[in-house]
N, C-alpha and C positions, 0 to 999 in steps of 0.2 A: 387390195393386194393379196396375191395367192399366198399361205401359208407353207412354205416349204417342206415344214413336217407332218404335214397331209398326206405327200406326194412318194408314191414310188422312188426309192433310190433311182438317184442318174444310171449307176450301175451296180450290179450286183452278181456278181463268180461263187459258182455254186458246187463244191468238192470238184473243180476245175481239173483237169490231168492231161498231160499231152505225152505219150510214147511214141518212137517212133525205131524202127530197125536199125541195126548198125551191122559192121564184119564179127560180132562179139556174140550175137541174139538180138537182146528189145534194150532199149536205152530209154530212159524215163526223165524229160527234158521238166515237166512240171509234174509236182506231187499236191496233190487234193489242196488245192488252193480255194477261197472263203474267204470273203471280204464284201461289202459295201461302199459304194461312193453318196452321197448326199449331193443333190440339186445344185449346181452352182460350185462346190468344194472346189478346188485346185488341190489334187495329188500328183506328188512323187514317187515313183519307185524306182530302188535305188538298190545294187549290188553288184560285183564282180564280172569280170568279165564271162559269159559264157553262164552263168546264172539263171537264164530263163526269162531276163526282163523282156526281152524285144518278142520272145515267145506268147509271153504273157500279155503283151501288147495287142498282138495279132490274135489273138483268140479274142481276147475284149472288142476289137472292132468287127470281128467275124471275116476278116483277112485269112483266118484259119479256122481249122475246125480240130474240135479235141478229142484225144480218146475216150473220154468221161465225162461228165458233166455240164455244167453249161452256163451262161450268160445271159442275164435279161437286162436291155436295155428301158429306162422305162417301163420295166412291167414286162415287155417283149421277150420272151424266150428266143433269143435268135436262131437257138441252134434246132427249133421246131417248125424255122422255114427253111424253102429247098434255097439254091443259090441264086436266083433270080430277084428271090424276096429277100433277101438278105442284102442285095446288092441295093433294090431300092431302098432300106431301111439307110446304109449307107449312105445313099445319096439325099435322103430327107434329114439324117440327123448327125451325119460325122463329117467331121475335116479332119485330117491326118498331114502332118509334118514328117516329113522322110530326113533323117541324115545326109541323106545321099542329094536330099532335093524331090527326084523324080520328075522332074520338067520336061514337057516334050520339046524333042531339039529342033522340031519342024515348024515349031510355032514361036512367036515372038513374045515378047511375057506379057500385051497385052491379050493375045488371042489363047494363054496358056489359062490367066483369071478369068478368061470369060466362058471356057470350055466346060467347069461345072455347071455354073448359066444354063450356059443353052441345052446344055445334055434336061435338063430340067423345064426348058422350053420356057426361060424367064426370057420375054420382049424387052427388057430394058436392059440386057447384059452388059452391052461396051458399057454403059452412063456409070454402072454400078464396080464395072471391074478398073474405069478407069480412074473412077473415085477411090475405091480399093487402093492401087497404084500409086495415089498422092497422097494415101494414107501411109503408105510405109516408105515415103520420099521417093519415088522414083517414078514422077510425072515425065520427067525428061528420058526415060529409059523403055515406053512402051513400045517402041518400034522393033526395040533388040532381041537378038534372037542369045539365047542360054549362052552359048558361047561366047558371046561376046559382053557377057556379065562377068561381074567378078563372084567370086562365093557367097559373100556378104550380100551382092545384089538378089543372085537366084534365092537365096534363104528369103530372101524379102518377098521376091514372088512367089514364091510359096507359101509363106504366108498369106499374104495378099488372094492366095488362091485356095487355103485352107477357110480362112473367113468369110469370103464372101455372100457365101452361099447364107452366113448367120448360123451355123450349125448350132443345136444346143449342147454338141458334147465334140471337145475336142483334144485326138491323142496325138503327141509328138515322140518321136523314137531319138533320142542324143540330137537335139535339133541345133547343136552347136560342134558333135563333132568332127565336122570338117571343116572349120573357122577356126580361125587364129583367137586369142584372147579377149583382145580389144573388140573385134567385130563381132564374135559371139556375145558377148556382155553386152552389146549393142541389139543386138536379134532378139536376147532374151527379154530384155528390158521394151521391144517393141512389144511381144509377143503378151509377154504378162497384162501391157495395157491396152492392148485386143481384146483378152478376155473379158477383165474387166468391163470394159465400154457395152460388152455384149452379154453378160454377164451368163457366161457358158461351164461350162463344167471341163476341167480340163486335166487329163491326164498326163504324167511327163515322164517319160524312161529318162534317167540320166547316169554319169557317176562322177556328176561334180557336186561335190557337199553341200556347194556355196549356189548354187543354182537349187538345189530340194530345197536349200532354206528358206526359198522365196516361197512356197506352196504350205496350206494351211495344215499340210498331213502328211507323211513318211512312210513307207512300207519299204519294207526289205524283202529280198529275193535271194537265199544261200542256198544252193545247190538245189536247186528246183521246188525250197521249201518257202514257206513264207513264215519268216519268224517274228516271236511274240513281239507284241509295241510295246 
């Protein structure tokens, strides 16, 4: 068995910083952020509306790009490849969970699970996304196209489409706040034992208490700072 504290942090933000222009001058959305994740960890990070979490998201996957410093995934500098390589790193080693979903409306939610597949040129795509699909109950739902899902169902395929692939490292942005209670506590409680099973590393923006306190670790984000643990 590999030793985990051998291994390159899953990830690692390095005096991190994102500015961007406003009607004001320069607005300074993150300030020199530093921090580590460990192999495997499930973290939360958790703070205020407009805080910088979903920023700080998208810089860790290389969704974005910062005005300072940088992110190594694995050891990987991302931000010392052009966007091409960056995009394939993405497709080798992240799943991402959107609030919103992000499901194409032109596809059915089996043809949405199996669209990372193939982008990847896996020849067993449907066998794997439709297994996917019975994995997060909705064997009777692959023909349907997004709209004709309910909330609760599209969170599941996306799910279903963030896993498949096996990523080793996987971020979700509030992946319950467009679910009512019941269904979200439903998602999350699917999502935690995805990980698990896959034993991935997985980061979570939230700002539900009770949802971070599933995750082995806490970071907070006030006002673009990341304050002390």
């Amino acid at each position: 068995m590999t030793d985990l504290s051998l291994l390159a942090p899953a990830i690692a933000a390095d005096k991190l910083s994102k500015r961007v222009a406003d009607a004001t001058g320069e607005l300074t959305i993150l300030h020199d952020i530093n921090f580590t994740v460990p192999t495997g960890q499930t973290l939360a990070i958790v703070g205020a509306s407009g805080s910088g979490k979903s920023t700080l998201l998208g810089l860790l996957a290389g969704l974005d790009t910062p005005s300072s410093g940088t992110v190594r995934l694995d050891g990987i500098d991302i931000f010392a490849l052009d966007e091409d390589g960056r995009a394939l790193l993405r497709k080798e080693k992240i799943g991402f969970v959107f609030q919103s979903f992000q499901l194409l409306s032109h596809l059915n939610a089996l043809e949405n699970v199996m669209l990372p597949l193939e982008l990847r040129g896996d020849s067993g795509a449907r066998g794997k996304a439709e297994a996917m699909l019975g994995r997060v109950g909705l064997s009777g739902r692959l023909k349907h196209f997004p709209k004709y899902l309910s909330g609760g169902e599209q969170q599941r395929v996306a799910l279903a489409r963030a896993f498949v692939t096996e990523p080793p490292l996987l971020f979700a942005d509030e992946p319950t706040g467009s679910l009512d209670a019941v269904t979200g506590e439903a998602v999350i409680q699917l999502m935690f034992d995805l990980n698990r099973e896959r034993h991935s590393t997985l980061v979570l923006v939230t700002h539900d208490s009770l949802i971070a306190a599933q995750c082995e670790r806490t970071i907070t984000i006030a006002a673009g700072r990341l304050l002390p643990s």
